[in-house]
C-alpha positions as CSV (number, residue, x, y, z in Angstrom):
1,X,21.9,112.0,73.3
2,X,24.4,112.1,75.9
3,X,27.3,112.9,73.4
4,X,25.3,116.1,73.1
5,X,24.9,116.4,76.3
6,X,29.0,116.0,76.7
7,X,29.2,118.5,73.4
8,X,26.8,121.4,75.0
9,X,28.9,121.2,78.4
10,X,31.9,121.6,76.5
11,X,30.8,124.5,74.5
12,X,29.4,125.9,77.7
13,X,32.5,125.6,79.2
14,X,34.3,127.0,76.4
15,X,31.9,130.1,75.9
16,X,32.6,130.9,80.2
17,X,36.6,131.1,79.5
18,X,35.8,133.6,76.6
19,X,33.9,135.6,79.0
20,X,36.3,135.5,81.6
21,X,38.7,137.1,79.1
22,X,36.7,139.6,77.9
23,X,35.3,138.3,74.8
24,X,31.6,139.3,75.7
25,X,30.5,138.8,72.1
26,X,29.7,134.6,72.9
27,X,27.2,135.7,74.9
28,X,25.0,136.7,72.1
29,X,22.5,133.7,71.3
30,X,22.3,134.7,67.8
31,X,25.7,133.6,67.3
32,X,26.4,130.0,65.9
33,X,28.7,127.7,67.7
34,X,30.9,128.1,64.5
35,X,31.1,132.2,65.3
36,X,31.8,132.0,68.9
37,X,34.6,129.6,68.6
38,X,36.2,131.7,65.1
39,X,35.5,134.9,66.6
40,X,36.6,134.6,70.3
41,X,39.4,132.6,69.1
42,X,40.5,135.5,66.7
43,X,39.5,137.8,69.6
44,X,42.1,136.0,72.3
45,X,45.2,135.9,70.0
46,X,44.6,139.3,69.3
47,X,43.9,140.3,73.1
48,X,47.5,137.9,74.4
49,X,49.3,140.7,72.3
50,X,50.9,138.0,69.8
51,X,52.7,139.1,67.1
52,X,50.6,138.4,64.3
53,X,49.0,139.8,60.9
54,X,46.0,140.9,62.4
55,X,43.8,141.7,58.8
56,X,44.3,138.3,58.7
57,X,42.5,137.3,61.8
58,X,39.7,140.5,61.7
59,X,36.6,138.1,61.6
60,X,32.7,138.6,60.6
61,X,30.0,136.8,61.4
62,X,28.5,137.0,57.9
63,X,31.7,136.0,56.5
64,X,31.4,133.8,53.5
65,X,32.5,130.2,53.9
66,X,35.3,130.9,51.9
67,X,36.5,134.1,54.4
68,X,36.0,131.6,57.4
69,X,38.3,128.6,56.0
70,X,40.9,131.9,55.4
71,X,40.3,133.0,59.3
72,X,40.4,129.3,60.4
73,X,43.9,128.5,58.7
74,X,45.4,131.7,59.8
75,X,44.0,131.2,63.5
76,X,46.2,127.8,62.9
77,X,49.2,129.4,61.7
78,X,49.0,132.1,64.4
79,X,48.9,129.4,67.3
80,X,51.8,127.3,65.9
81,X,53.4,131.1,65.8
82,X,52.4,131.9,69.4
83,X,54.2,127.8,70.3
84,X,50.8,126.9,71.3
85,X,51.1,123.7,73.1
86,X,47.7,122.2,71.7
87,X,47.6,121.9,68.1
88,X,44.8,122.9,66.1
89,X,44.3,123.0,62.8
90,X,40.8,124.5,61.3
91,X,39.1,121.9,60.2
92,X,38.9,120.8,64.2
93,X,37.3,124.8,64.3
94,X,35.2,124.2,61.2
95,X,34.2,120.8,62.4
96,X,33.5,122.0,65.8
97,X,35.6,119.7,67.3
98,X,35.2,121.1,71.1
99,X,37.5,118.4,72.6
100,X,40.5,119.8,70.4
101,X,39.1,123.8,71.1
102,X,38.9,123.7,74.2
103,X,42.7,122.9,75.1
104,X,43.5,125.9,73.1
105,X,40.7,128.5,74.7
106,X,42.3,127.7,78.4
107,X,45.8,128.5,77.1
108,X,45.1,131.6,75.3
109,X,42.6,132.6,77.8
110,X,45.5,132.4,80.9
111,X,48.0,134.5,78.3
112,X,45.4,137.3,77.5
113,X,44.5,137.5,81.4
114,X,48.4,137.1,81.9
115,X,49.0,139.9,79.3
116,X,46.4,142.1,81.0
117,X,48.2,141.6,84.3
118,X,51.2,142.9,82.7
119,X,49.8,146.1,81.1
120,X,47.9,146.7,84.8
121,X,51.3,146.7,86.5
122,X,53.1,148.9,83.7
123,X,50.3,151.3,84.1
124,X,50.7,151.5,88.0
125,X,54.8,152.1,87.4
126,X,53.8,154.7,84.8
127,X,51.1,156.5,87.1
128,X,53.6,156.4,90.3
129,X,56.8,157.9,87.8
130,X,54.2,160.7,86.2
131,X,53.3,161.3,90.0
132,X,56.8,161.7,91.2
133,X,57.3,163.6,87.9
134,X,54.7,166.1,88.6
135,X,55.6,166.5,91.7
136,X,58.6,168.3,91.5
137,X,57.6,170.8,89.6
């Protein structure tokens, strides 16, 4: 009981980093733990701007088993792509293996909210140079 206890906190914790990102989709309770965890981490390597085949990564939640061991192996190769310091390999995402997830979610978590920083501040220069721009004309 209490290593369900221990598994539910994790998963809780894990569903509040994907909302701090963005990733608003693990809040729906229809979701299966198996969904949140494929699709928000799909979501965050996609939102941290990685350079990655992204058709690979598109995920649905009534993907076949078959389409979810694809999305889980290419979430793998994508993180060992991105030098992801945790390594994680789908059948810890298949298996639900939150202890080995969750490593993962707070790293790609503080690179999407790291690459959304980054866009916010290019957007600022761009504004202030249109501004100028504008201005003397």
């Amino acid at each position: 009981m209490e290593e369900d206890e221990e598994r539910q906190e994790l998963l809780d914790k894990i569903v509040g980093l994907l909302l701090e990102a963005g990733y608003f989709r693990a809040r729906i309770s229809s979701l299966s733990p198996f969904d949140k965890l494929t699709g928000g981490l799909a979501w965050c390597i996609t939102a941290s701007n990685a350079d990655i085949d992204f058709d690979i990564l598109f995920y649905d939640d009534d993907a076949t088993l078959g389409d979810k061991i694809t999305v889980g192996e290419a979430i793998e190769a994508a993180l060992m792509n991105m030098a992801c310091p945790y390594p994680l390999q789908a059948h810890q995402i298949q298996g639900l293996d939150y202890q080995a997830v969750y490593p993962v979610i707070q790293w790609l978590v503080k690179r999407v909210l790291q690459m959304r920083e980054e866009l916010g501040e290019e957007v600022q220069i761009q504004r202030r140079v249109e501004y100028v721009h504008l201005r003397r004309f």
